[in-house]
C-alpha positions in Angstrom: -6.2 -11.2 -13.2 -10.0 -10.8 -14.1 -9.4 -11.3 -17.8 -7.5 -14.7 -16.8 -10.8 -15.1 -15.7 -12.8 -14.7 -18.4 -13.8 -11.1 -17.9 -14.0 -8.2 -20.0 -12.4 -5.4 -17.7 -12.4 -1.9 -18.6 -10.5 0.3 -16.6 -11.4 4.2 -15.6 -9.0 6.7 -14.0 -6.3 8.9 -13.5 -3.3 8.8 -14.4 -0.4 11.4 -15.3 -1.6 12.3 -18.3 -5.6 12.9 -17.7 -8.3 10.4 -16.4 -7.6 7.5 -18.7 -10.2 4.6 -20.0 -8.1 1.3 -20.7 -9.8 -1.6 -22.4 -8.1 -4.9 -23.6 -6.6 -3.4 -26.6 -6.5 0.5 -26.3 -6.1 3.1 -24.1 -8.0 6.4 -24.5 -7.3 9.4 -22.9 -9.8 11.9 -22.4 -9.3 15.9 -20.4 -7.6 16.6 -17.6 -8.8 17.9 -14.5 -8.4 17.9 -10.9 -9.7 18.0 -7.9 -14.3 18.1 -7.5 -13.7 18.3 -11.3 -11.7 15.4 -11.7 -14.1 13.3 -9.4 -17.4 14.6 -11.3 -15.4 13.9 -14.8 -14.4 10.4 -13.7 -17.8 9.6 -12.8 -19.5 10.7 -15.8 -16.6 8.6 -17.8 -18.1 5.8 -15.9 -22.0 6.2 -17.0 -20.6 7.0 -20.5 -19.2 3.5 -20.6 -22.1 2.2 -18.9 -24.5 3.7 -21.4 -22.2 2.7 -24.5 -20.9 -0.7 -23.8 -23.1 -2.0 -20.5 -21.6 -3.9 -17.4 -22.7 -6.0 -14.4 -20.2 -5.5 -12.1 -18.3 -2.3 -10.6 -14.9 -2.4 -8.3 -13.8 0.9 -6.9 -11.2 2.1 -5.0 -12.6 4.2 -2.8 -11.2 8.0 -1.4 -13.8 9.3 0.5 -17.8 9.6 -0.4 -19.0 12.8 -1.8 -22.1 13.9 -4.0 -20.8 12.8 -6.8 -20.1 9.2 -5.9 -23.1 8.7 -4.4 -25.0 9.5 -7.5 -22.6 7.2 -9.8 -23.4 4.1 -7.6 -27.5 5.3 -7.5 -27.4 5.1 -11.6 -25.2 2.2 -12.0 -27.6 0.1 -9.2 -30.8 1.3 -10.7 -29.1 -0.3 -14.3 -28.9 -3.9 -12.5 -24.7 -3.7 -11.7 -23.4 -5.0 -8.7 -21.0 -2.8 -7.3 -18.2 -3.7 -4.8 -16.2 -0.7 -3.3 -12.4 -1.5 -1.6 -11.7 0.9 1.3 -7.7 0.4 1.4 -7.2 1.4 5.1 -10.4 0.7 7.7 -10.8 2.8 9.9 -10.4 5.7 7.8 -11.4 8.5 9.6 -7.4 8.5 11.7 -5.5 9.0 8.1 -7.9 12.0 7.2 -7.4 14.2 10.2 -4.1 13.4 9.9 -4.1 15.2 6.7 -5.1 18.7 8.5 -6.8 20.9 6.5 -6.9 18.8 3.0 -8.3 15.6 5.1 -10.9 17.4 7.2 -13.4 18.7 4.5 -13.2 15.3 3.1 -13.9 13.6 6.3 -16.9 15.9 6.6 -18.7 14.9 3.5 -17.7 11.8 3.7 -19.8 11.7 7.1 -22.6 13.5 5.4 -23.1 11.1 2.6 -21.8 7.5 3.3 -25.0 6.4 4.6 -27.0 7.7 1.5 -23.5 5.8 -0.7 -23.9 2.3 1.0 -27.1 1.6 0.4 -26.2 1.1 -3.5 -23.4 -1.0 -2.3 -23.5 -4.9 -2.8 -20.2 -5.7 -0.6 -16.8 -3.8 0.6 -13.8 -4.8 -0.6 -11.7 -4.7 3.2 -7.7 -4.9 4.0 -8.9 -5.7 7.1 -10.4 -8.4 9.7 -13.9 -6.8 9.9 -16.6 -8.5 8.7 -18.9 -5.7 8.1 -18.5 -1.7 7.6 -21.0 0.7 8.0 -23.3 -2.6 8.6 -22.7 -3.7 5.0 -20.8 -7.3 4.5 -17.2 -7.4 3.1 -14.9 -9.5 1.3 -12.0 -9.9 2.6 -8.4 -9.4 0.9 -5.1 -8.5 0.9 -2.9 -6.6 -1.3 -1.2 -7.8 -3.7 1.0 -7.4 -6.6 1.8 -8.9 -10.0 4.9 -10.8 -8.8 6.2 -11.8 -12.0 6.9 -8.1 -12.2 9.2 -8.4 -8.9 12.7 -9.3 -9.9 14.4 -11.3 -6.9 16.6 -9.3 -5.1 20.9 -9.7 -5.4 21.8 -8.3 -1.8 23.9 -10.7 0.1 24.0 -9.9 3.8 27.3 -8.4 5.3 26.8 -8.0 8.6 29.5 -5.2 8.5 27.7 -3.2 6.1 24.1 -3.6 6.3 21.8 -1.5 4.0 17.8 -0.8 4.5 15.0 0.6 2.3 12.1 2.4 3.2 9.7 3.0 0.2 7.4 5.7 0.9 5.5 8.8 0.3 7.1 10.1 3.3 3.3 10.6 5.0 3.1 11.2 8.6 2.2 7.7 9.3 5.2 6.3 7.2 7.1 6.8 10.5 10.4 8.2 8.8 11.3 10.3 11.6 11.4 6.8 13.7 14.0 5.6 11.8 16.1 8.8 11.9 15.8 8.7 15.6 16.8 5.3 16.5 20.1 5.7 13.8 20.5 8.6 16.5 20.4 6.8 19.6 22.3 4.1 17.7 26.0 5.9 17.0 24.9 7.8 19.9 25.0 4.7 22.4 28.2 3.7 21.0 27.3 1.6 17.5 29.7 0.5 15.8 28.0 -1.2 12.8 28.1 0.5 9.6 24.0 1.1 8.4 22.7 2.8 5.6 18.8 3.4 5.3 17.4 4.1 1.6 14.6 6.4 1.4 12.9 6.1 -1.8 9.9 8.5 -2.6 8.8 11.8 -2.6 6.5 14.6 -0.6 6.5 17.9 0.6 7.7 16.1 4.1 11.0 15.4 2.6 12.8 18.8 3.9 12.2 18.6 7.6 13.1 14.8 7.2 16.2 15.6 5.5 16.8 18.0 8.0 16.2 16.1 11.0 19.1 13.6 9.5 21.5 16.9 9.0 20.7 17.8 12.5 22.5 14.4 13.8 24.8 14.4 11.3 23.1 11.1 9.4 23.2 12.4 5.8 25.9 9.3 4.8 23.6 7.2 7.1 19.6 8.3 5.7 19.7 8.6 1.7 17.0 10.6 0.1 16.8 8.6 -3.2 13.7 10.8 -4.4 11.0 8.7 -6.4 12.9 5.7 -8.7 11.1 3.1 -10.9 12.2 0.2 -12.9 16.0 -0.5 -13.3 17.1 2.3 -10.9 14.7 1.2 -8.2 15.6 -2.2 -8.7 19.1 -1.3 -8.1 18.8 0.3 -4.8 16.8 -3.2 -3.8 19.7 -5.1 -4.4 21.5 -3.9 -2.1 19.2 -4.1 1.2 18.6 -6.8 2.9 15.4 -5.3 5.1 12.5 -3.3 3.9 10.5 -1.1 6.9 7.3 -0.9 6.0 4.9 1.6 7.7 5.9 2.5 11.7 3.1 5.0 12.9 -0.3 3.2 11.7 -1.5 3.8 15.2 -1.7 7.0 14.4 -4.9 5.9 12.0 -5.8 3.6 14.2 -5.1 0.7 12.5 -4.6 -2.7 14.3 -4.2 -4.8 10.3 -3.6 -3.7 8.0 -1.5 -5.8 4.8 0.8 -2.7 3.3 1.7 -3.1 -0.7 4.9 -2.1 0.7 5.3 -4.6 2.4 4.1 -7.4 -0.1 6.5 -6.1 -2.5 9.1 -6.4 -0.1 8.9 -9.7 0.4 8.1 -10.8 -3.1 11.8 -9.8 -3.6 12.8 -11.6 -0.6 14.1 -9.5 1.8 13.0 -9.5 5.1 10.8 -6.5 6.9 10.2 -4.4 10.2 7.0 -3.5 10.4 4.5 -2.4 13.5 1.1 -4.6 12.1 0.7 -7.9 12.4 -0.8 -9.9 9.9 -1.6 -13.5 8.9 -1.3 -13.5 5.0 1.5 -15.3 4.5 3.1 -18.2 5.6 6.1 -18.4 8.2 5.7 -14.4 8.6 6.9 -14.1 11.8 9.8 -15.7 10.9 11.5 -12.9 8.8 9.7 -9.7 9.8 10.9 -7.6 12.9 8.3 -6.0 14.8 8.5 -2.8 15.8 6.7 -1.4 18.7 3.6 1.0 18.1 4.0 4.2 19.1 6.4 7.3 18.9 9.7 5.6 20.3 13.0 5.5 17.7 13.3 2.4 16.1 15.4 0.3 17.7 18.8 -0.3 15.9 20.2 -2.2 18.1 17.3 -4.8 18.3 17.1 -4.4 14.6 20.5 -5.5 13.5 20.8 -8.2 16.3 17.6 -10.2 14.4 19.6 -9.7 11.0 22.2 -11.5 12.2 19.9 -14.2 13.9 18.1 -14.6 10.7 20.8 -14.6 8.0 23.1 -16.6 10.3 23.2 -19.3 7.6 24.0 -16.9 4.8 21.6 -15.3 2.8 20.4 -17.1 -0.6 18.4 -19.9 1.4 16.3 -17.5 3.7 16.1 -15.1 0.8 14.6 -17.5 -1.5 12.3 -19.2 1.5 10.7 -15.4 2.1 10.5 -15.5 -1.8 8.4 -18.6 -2.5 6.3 -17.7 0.6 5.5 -14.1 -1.1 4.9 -15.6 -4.6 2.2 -18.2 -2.9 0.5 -15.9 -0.9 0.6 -12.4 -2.6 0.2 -12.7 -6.7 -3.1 -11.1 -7.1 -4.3 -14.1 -8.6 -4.5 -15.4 -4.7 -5.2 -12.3 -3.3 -7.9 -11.0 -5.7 -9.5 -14.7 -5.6 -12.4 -13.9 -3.3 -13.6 -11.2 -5.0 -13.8 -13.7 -8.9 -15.6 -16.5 -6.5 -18.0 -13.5 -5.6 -18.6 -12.1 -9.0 -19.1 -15.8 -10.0 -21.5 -16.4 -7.4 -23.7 -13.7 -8.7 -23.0 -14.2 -12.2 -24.5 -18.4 -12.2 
């Protein structure tokens, strides 16, 4: 996106195989590490670039503020470079408790040190409505996804047989346990549609999840796919109609949020239940199902009842409708646009 631009983009992280720098035409990868380590050797990867081949801007995705961090964007500011920080979920602080004892050290320092970290800010990047965080001005966006990348999906809907995927990393505000429950209350209130929900990812969550579905007798009804990529994951998307996107963000805290779960969703067409409202896209409301926040099963009944509503033309014309309306709105060359006009507006 930022090279269609004009820009010379070098990126710094980690991936699978040790923290990585990527330029235009090599990829280098340096040690491995994890953890403090990993954070501490990341940002000295950074200040090494910085040193050898100089940069005006920074864009970071941001975990949590720590020392180390904090002393990055100090150097990098005192060298004249603008640096822009996206927090992916605002407010934060809801998602780190939920993560018990791995969250709450990192909730701690983060409390201890964004103060001294935002004043070598120039703007957050925010998946949000707010306007400012932590007093500092944003720039609002939303995620997005390379949607050339996003084959359109084959499903046909059969209101006899209707399939669902949930992509997820099965965290506690994923909401999985939801979906188990109201297949439940479902078959249990009589149901006579047959429904198959595809649960694609992987966590440590993934036994009592599994064995919540074995304890009502769902496991031909909730498939644990495990984690699938390219052909294979593309596979299990053409045959589901629906895509659920996150069902416990209250539990965060979150009001907006825009879920790259959900954009991907739609950039294959299918149609999503989802708890969040949101505005990035036209017609939304159209061809997503909300969900009520809370604890409550998902409602199955309510769920298949909009299917038929919405496909009751057949499927290839709404399909390709939430298509087009995806590839507008969510290609990161519209999503990431504010953030080149701001760069630009610095950079005359």
């Amino acid at each position: 996106m930022l090279r269609d631009d004009g820009f010379d983009v070098t990126l710094i992280g980690q991936y699978r195989d040790g923290a990585v720098v990527i330029r235009e035409n090599s990829r280098t990868v340096l040690e491995n590490s994890s953890g403090a380590g990993k954070r501490r050797f990341l940002c000295d990867a950074v200040l090494d670039e910085l040193e050898k081949n100089p940069f005006a801007f920074s864009y970071f995705r941001f975990q949590f503020f720590c020392p180390q961090v904090v002393r990055l964007l100090k150097k990098m500011k005192e060298a004249g470079v603008a640096n822009l920080m996206e927090i992916p979920t605002y407010p934060y602080e809801g998602e780190l408790r939920l993560q018990g004892a791995r969250g709450i050290p990192k909730l701690i320092c983060d409390r201890m040190f964004r103060k001294s970290a935002v004043r070598y800010l120039d703007r957050f990047v925010a998946l949000s409505k707010d306007t400012k965080i932590y007093g500092l001005e944003t720039i609002r966006i939303i995620n997005g996804t390379d949607t050339s990348l996003l084959p359109m999906s084959n499903y046909t809907y059969d209101p006899d047989d209707i399939n669902l995927i949930f992509v997820s990393s099965m965290l506690p505000w994923h909401g999985i346990d939801r979906v188990i429950e109201g297949f439940s209350e479902y078959y249990k209130n009589g149901g006579n549609r047959n429904l198959t929900a595809y649960i694609v990812g992987q966590s440590e969550l993934r036994p009592s999840l599994e064995a919540l579905a074995s304890k009502y007798g769902l496991e031909n009804k909730i498939i644990f796919c495990g984690a699938k990529y390219g052909t294979e994951l593309d596979e299990i998307f053409d045959r589901c109609c629906l895509g659920i996107s996150s069902l416990s963000d209250h539990k965060k805290g979150l009001v907006f949020t825009s879920p790259l779960k959900t954009v991907e969703y739609l950039c294959r067409g299918l149609s999503v239940a989802t708890v969040l409202e949101t505005d990035f896209i036209e017609d939304y409301d159209t061809f997503s199902f909300y969900v009520p926040a809370g604890d409550s099963p998902l409602d199955i009944d309510a769920l298949v009842q909009f299917c038929d509503r919405l496909y009751v033309n057949g499927t290839d014309e709404i399909k390709k409708h939430i298509y087009d309306c995806a590839k507008m709105s969510c290609d990161t060359h519209a999503t990431f646009r504010p953030v080149v006009d701001y760069y630009n507006s610095i950079n005359k």
